[in-house]
One Martini backbone bead per residue (centre of mass of N, CA, C, O) as a GRO file, in nm:
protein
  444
    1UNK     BB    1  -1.222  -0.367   2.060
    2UNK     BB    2  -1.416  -0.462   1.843
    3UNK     BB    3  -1.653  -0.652   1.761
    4UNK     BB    4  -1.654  -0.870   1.499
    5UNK     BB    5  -1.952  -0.868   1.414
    6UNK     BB    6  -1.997  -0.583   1.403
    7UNK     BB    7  -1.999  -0.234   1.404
    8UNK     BB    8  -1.828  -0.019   1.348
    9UNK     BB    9  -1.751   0.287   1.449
   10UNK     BB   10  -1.859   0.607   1.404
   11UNK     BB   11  -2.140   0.519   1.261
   12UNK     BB   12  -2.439   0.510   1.161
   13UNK     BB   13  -2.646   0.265   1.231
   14UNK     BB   14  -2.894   0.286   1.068
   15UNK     BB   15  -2.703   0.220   0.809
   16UNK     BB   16  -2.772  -0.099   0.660
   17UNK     BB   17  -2.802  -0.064   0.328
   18UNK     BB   18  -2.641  -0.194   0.104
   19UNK     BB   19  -2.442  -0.219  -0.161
   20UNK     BB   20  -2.564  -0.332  -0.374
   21UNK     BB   21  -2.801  -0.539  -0.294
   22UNK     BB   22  -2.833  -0.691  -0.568
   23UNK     BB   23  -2.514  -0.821  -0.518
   24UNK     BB   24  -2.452  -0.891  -0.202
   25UNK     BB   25  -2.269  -1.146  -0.162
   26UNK     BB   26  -2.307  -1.326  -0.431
   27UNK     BB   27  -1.984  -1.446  -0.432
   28UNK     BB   28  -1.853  -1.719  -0.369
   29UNK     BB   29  -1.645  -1.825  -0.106
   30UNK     BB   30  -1.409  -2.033  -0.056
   31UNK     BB   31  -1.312  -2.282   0.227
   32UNK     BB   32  -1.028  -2.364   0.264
   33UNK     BB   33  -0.878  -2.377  -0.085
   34UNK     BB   34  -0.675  -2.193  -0.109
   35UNK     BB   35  -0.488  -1.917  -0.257
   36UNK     BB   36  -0.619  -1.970  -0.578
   37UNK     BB   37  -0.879  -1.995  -0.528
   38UNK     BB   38  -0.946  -1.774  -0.357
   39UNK     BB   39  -0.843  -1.567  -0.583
   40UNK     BB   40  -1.050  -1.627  -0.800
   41UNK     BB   41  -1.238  -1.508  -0.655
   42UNK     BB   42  -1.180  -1.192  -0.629
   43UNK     BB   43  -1.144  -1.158  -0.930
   44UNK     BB   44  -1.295  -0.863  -1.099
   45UNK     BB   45  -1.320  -0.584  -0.950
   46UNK     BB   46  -1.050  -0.465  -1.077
   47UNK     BB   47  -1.084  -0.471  -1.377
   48UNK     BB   48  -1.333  -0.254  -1.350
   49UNK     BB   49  -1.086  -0.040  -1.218
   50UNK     BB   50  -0.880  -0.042  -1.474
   51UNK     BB   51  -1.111   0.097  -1.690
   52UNK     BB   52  -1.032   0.404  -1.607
   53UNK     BB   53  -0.741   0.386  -1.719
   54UNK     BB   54  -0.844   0.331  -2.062
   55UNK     BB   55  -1.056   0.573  -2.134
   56UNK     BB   56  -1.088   0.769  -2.391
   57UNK     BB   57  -0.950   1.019  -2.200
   58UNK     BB   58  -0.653   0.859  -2.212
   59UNK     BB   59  -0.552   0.895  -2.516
   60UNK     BB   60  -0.453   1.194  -2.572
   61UNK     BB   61  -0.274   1.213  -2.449
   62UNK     BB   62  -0.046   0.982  -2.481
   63UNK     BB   63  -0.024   1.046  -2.811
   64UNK     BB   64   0.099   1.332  -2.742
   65UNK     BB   65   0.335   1.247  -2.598
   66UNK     BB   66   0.461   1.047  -2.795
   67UNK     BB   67   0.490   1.264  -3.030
   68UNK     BB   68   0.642   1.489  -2.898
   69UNK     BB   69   0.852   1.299  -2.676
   70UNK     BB   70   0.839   0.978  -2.677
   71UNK     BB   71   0.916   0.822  -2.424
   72UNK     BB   72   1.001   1.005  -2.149
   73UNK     BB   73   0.669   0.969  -1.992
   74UNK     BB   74   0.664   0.710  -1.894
   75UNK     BB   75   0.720   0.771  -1.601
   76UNK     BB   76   0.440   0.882  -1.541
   77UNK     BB   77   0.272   0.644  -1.580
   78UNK     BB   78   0.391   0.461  -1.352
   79UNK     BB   79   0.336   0.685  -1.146
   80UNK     BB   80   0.035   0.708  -1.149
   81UNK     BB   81  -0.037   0.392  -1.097
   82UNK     BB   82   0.083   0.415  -0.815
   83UNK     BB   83  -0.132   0.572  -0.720
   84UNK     BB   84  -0.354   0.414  -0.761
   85UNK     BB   85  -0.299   0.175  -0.614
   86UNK     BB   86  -0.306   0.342  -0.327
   87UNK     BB   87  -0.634   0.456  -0.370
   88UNK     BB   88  -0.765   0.146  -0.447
   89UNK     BB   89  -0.690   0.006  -0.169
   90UNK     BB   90  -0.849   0.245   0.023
   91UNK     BB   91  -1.135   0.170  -0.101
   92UNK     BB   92  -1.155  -0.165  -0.035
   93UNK     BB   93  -1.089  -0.095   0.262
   94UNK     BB   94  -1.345   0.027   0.332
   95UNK     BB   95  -1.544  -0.160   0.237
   96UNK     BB   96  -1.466  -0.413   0.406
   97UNK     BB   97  -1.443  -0.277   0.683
   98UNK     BB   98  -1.757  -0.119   0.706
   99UNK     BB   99  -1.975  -0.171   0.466
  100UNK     BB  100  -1.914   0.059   0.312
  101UNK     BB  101  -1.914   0.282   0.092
  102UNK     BB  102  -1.840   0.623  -0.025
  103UNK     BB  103  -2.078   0.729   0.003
  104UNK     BB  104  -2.197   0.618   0.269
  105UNK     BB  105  -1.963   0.767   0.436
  106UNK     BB  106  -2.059   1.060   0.354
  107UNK     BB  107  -2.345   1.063   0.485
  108UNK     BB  108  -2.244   0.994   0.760
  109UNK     BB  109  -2.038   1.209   0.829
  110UNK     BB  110  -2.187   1.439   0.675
  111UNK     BB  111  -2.399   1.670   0.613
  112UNK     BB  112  -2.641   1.711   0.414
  113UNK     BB  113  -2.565   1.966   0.241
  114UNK     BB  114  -2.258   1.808   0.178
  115UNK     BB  115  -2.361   1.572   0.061
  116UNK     BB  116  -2.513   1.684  -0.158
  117UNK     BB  117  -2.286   1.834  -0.290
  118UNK     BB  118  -2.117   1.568  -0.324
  119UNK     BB  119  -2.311   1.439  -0.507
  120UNK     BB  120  -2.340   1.678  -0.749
  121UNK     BB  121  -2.031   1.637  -0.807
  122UNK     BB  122  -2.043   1.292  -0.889
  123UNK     BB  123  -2.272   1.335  -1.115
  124UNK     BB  124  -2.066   1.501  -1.283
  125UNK     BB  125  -1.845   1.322  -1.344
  126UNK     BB  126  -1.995   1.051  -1.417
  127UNK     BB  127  -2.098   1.234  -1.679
  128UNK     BB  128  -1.837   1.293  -1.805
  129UNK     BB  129  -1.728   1.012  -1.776
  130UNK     BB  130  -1.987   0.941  -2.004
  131UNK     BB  131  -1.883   1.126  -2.247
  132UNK     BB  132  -1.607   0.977  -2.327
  133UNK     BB  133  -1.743   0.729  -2.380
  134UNK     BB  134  -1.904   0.796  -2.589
  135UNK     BB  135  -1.701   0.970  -2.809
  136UNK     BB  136  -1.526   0.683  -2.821
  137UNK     BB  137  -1.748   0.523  -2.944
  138UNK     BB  138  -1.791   0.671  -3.170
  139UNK     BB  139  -1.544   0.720  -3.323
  140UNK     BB  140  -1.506   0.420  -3.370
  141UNK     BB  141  -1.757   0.364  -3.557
  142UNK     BB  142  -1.633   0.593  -3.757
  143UNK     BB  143  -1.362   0.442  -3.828
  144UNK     BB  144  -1.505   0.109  -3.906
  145UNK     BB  145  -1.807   0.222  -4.019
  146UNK     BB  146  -1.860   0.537  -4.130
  147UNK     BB  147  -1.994   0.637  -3.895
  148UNK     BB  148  -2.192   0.893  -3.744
  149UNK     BB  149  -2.187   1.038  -3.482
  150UNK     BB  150  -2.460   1.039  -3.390
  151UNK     BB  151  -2.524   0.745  -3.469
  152UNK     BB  152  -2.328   0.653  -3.234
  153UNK     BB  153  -2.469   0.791  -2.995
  154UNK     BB  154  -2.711   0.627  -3.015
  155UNK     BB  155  -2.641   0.376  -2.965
  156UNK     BB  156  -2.512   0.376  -2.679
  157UNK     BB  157  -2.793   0.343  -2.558
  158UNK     BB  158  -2.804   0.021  -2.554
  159UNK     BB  159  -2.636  -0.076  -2.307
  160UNK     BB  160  -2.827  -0.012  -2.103
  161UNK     BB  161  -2.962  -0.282  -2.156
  162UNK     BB  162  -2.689  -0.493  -2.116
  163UNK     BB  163  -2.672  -0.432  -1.815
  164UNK     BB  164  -2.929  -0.546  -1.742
  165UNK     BB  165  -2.892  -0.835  -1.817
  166UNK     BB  166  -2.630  -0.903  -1.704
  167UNK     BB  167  -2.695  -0.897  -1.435
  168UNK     BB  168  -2.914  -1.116  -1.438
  169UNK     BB  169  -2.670  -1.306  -1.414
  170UNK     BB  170  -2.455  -1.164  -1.297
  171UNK     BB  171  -2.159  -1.040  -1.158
  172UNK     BB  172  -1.963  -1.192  -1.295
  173UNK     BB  173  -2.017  -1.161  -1.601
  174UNK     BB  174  -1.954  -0.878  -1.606
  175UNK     BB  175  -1.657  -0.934  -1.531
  176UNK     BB  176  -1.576  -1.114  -1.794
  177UNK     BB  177  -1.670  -0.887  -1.997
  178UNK     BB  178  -1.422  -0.699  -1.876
  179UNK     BB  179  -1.179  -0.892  -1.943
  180UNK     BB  180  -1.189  -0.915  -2.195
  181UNK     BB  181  -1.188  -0.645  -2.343
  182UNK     BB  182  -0.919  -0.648  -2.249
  183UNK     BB  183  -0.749  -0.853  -2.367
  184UNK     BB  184  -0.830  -0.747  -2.657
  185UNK     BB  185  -0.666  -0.463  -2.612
  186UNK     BB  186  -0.402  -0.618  -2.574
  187UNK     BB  187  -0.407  -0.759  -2.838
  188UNK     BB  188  -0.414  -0.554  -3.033
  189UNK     BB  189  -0.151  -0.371  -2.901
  190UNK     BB  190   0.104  -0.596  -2.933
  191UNK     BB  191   0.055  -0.574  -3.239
  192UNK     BB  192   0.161  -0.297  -3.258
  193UNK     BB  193   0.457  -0.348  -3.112
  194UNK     BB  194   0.531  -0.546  -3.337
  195UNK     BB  195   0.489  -0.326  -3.596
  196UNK     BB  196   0.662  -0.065  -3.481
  197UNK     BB  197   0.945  -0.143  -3.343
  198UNK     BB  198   1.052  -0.078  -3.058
  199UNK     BB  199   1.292   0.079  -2.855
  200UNK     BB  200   1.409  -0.077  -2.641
  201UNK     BB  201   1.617   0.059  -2.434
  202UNK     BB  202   1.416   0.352  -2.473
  203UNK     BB  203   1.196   0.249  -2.277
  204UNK     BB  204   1.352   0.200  -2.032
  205UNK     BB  205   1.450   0.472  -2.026
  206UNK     BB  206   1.156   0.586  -1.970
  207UNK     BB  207   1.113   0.476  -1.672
  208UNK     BB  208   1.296   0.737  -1.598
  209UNK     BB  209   1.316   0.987  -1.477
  210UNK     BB  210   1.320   1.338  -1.573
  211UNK     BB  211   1.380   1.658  -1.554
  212UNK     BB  212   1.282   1.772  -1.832
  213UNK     BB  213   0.995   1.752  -1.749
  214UNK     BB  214   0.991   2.024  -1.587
  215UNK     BB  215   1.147   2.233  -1.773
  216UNK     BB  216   0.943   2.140  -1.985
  217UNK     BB  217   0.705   2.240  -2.054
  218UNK     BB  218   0.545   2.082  -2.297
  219UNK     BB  219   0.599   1.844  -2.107
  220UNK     BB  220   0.441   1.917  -1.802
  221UNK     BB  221   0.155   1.986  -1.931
  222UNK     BB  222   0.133   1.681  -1.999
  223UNK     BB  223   0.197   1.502  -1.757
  224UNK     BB  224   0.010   1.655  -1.593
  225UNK     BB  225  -0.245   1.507  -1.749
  226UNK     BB  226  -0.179   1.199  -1.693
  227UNK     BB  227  -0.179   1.268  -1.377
  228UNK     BB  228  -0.489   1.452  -1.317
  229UNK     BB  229  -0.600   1.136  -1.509
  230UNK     BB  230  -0.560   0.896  -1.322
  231UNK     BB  231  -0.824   0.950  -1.095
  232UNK     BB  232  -1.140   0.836  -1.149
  233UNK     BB  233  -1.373   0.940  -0.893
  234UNK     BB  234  -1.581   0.666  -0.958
  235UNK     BB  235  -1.353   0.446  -0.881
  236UNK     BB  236  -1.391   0.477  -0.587
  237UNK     BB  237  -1.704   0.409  -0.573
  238UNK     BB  238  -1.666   0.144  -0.692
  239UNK     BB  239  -1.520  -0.027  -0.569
  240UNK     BB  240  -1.613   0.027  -0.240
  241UNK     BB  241  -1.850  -0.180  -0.333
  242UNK     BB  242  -1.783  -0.468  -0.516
  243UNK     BB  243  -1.636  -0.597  -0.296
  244UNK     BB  244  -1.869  -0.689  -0.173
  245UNK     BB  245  -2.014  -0.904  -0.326
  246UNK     BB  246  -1.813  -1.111  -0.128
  247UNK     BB  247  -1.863  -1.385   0.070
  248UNK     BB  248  -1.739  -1.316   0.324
  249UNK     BB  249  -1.645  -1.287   0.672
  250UNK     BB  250  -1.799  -1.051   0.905
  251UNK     BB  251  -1.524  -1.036   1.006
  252UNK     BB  252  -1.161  -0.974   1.067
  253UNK     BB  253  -1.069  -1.244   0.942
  254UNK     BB  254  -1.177  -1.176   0.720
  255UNK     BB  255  -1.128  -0.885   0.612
  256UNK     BB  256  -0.856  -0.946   0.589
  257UNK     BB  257  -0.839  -1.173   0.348
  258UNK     BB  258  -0.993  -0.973   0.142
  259UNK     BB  259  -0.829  -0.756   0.134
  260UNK     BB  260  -0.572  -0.926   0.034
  261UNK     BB  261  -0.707  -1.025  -0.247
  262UNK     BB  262  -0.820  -0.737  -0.338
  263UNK     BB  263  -0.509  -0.619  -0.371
  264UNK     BB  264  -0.413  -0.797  -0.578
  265UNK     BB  265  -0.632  -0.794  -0.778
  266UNK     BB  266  -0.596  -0.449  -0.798
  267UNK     BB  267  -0.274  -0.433  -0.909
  268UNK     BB  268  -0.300  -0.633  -1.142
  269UNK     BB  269  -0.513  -0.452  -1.308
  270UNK     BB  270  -0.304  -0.200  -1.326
  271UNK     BB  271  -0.110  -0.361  -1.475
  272UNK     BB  272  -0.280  -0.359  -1.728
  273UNK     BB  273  -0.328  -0.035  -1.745
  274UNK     BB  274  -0.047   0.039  -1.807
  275UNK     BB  275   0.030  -0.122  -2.066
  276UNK     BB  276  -0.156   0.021  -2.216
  277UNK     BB  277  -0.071   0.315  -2.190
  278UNK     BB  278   0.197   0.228  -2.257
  279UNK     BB  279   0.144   0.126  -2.582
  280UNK     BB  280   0.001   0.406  -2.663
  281UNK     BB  281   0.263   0.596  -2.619
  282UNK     BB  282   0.476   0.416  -2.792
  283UNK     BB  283   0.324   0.383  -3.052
  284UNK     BB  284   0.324   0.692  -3.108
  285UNK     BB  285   0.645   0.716  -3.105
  286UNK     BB  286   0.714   0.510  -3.317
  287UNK     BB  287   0.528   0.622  -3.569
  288UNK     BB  288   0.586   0.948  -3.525
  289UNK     BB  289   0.822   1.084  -3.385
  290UNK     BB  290   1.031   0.923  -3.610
  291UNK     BB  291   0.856   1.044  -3.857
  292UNK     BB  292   0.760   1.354  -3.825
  293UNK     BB  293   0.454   1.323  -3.672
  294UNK     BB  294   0.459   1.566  -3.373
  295UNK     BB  295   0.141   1.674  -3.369
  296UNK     BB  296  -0.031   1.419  -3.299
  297UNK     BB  297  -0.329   1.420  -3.068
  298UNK     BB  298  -0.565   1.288  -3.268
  299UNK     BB  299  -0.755   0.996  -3.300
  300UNK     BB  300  -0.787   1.001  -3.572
  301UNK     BB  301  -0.540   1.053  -3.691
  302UNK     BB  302  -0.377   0.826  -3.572
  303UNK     BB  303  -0.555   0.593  -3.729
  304UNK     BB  304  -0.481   0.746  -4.057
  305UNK     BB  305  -0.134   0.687  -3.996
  306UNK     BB  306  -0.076   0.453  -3.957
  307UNK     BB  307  -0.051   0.226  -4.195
  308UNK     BB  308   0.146   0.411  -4.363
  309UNK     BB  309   0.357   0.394  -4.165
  310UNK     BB  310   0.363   0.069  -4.097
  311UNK     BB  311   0.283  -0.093  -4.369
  312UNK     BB  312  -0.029  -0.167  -4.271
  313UNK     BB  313  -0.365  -0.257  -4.265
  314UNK     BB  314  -0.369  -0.380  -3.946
  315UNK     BB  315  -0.367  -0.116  -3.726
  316UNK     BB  316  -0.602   0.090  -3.744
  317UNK     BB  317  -0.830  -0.095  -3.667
  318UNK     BB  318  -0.713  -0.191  -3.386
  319UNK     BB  319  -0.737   0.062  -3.277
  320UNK     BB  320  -1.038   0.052  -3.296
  321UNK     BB  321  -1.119  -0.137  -3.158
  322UNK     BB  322  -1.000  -0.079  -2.874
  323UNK     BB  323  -1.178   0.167  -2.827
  324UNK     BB  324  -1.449   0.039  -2.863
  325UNK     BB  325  -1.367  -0.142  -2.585
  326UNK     BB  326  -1.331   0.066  -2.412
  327UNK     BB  327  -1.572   0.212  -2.417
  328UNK     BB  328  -1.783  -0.034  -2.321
  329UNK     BB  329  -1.662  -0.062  -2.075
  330UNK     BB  330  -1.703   0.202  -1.929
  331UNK     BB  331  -1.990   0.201  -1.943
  332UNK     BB  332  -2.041  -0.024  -1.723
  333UNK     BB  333  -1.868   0.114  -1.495
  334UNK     BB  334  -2.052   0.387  -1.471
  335UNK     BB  335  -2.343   0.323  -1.393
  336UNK     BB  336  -2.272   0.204  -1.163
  337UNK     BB  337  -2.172   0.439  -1.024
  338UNK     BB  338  -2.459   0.620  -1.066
  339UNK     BB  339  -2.585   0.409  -0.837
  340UNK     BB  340  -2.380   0.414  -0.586
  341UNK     BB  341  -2.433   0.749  -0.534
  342UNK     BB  342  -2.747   0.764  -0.550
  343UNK     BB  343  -2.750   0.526  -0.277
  344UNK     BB  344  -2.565   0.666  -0.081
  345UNK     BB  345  -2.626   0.974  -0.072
  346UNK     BB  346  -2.950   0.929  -0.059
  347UNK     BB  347  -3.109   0.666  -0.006
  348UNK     BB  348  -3.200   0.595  -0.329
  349UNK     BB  349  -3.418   0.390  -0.473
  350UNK     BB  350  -3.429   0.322  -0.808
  351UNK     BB  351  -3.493   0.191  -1.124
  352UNK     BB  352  -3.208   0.076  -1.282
  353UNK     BB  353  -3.288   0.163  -1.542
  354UNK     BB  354  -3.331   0.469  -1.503
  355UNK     BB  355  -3.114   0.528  -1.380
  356UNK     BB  356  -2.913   0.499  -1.616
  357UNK     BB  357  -3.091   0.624  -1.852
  358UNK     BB  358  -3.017   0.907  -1.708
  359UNK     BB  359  -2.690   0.911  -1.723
  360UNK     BB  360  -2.698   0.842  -2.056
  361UNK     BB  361  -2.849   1.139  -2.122
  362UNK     BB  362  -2.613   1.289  -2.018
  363UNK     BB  363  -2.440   1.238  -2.210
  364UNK     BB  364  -2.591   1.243  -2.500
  365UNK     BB  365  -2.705   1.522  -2.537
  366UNK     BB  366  -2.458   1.704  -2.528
  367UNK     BB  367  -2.301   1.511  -2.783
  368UNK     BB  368  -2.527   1.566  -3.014
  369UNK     BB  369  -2.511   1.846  -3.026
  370UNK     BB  370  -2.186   1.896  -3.094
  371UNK     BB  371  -2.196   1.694  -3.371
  372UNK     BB  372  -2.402   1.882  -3.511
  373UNK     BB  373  -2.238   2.160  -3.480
  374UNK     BB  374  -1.925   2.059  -3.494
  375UNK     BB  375  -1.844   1.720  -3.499
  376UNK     BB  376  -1.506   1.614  -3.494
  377UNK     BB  377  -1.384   1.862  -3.327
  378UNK     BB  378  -1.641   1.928  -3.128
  379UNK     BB  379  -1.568   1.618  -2.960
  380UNK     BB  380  -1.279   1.655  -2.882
  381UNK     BB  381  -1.313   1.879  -2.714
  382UNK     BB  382  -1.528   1.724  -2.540
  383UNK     BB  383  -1.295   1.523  -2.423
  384UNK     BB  384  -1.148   1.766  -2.260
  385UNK     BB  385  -1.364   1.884  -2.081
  386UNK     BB  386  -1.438   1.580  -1.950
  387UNK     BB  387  -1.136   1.602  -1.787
  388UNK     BB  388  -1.170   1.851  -1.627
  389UNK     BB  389  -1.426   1.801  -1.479
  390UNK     BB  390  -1.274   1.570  -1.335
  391UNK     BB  391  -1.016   1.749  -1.182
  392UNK     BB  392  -1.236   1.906  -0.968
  393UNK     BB  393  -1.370   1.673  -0.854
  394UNK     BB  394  -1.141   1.456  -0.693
  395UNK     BB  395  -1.082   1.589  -0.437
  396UNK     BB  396  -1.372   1.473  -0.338
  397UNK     BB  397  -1.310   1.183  -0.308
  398UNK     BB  398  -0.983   1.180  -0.153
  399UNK     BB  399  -1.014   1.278   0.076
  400UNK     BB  400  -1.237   1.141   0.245
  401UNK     BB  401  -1.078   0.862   0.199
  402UNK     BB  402  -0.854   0.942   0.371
  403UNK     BB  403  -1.012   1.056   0.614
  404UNK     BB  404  -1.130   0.713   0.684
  405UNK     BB  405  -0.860   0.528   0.690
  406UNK     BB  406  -0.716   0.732   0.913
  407UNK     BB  407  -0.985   0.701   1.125
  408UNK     BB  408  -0.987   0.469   1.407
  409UNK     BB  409  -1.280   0.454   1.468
  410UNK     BB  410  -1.375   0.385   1.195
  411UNK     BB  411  -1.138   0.138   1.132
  412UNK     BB  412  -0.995   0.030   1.338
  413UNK     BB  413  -0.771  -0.184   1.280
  414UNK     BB  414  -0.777  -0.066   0.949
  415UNK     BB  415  -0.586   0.154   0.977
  416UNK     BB  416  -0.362   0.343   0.877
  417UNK     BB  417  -0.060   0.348   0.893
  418UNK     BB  418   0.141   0.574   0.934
  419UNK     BB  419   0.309   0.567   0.635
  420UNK     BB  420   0.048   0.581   0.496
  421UNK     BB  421  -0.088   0.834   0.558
  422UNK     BB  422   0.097   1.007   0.461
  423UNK     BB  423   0.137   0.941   0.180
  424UNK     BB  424  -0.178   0.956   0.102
  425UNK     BB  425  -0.126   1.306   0.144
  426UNK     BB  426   0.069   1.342  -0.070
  427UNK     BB  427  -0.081   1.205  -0.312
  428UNK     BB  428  -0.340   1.410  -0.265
  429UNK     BB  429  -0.185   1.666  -0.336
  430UNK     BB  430  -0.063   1.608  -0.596
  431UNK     BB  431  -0.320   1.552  -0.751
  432UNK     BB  432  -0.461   1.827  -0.652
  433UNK     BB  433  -0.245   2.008  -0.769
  434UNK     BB  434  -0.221   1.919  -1.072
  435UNK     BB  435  -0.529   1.989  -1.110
  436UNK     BB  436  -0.560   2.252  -1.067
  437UNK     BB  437  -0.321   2.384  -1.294
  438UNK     BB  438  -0.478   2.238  -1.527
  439UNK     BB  439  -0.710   2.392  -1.491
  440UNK     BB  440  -0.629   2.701  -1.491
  441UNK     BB  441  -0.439   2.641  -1.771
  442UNK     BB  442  -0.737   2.577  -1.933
  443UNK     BB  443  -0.878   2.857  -1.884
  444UNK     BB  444  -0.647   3.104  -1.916
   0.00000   0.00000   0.00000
């Protein structure tokens, strides 16, 4: 067994560097204070890694299924979140046992060509996911004050300002506005599902798997779709880091204490990420399906339908309202992402200004090209393209994971046990296999 205090086996010892060195340990954890008190100390992780599964890349399928399909898909959506709790805990643990993030993780462990090939995928991954965002804050923005897409995305570019004053308050400041904003969300939609009065019976029916889902291509299809894009790419990178923030004790019994904390916060923010998808499925069945609405895939109609079909004239905005706080909150948690990942892999750290910067031109200037030549409709399908090209990339974040939380060697006492272990790979290769298909049925 490893001595308590070094770093486990396994590792170039030379990289020393922390993850996020400006905010490592930075959040403090009282000692011997109590589970609740705790466990409010660690609370905050999770929140922010909650926000990859509720960001405008996943209301259109969400939208699409409940529209043609009712509830039948929400077993999809339970499912999927059930695979994110354990690939964002096997991220978590990975970090608290090693002191490395995932990016740090693969620099250390593969040879410097493939690394840099892997830091390659997940810059583009990032940059993705990075385009989801704009294109839903700008939608957001043209739906509640009628700005054009292109002013709505060069606003967009004001975050980067915003990110670096927030983290100069504190790492926690930002975890608080990241948690308002969900519960904004929930509020929201909340109210959505009060006033379009969905049919409890039919929804509990729909958290049951169907056979139907697999026999029925086009419920398949879609399926694929919420299965394929529900893994993150950069929450896996961005979780492994944020967990340091945490000033526990860098021996085992602090780290088993940490990961036990970090897995409940881990857990229960998934658990808020699952009822947003799942009450904008609901809402789309209840508003669309049963009114005759079936074609309805795209957030702008549903938008434009709520109002007249749900009888309210707050329906619509607060929908718009969720969209733009889903879209600020990934701007924030994506960012984060950009920089553990060039800072992981390639061990370069420059002023986070430029790199954030770097970060939103990469996704602003693709979105504002398609904005100008094509509109409304080509902001949709480039919402579709960066959907296609994080499931491309996911492969590449979860092998890695499980292949080093799997590795005794690697994790000490922290390895996965057998059952964890299996479970993992059945997990990573399901979710690579979904997204395979989904990729290659969306280019043939």
């Amino acid at each position: 067994m490893e001595a308590t205090n070094t770093p486990l086996k396994g590792w170039r010892q030379e990289n020393d560097v922390k993850s996020l060195a400006e905010v490592h340990s930075s959040v403090h954890v009282p000692a011997d204070s109590g589970f609740f008190k705790t466990l409010r100390a660690y609370m905050g992780p999770g929140m922010m890694v909650a926000v990859g599964y509720m960001d405008p890349g996943n209301w259109a399928t969400d939208i699409a299924g409940g529209a043609r399909f009712g509830y039948r898909l929400l077993s999809v959506i339970l499912i999927s979140n059930l695979f994110a709790m354990l690939l964002q805990h096997l991220a978590l643990k990975l970090g608290i046992a090693t002191g490395r993030d995932l990016a740090q993780a693969c620099r250390d462990h593969f040879s410097r060509p493939v690394a840099v090939g892997l830091w390659l995928l997940a810059e583009i991954a990032i940059a993705a996911t990075d385009l989801a965002e704009v294109i839903g804050s700008a939608i957001a923005l043209n739906l509640l004050f009628g700005l054009p897409l292109t002013v709505g995305i060069l606003i967009t570019a004001l975050d980067v300002l915003l990110l670096l004053y927030l983290q100069n308050k504190g790492f926690q400041t930002i975890e608080r506005i990241v948690a308002s904003l969900i519960f904004l969300i929930i509020g929201c939609f909340g109210y959505e599902l009060l006033v379009s009065r969905p049919a409890i019976a039919d929804v509990a029916a729909g958290l049951i798997p169907s056979a139907e889902i697999i026999t029925n291509p086009g419920m398949l299809y879609i399926a694929i779709g919420i299965l394929g894009a529900t893994v993150m790419p950069h929450n896996l990178y961005l979780h492994s880091s944020i967990v340091q923030t945490r000033d526990f004790k860098r021996d085992n019994d602090g780290r088993k204490i940490a990961i036990k904390f970090a897995t409940i916060d881990s857990t229960v923010s998934l658990f808020l990420a699952f009822f947003i998808n799942a009450a904008i499925l609901i809402l789309s069945a209840a508003a669309f399906h049963f009114s005759g609405n079936q074609q309805v895939a795209d957030i702008t109609d549903a938008h434009r339908l709520l109002d007249p079909i749900l009888g309210v004239k707050l329906a619509g905005i607060l929908f718009a309202v969720a969209l733009l706080a889903s879209g600020q909150n990934s701007t924030l948690t994506g960012t984060l992402a950009g920089q553990i990942v060039m800072e992981g892999f390639l061990n370069l750290r420059i002023q986070p200004w430029l790199r954030r910067l770097i970060t939103r031109l990469l996704a602003i200037v693709p979105a504002l090209i398609v904005a100008i030549l094509y509109g409304e409709q080509g902001a949709s399908e480039l919402l579709v393209l960066s959907q296609v090209i994080l499931s491309l990339q996911l492969s590449f974040a979860v092998v890695p994971l499980v292949q080093f939380t799997s590795d005794k060697i690697k994790m000490g006492r922290f390895v996965n046990p057998a059952w964890m272990k299996a479970l993992s790979w059945v997990v990573a290769v399901v979710i690579i296999g979904l997204n395979g298909y989904l990729l290659w049925d969306t280019v043939m």
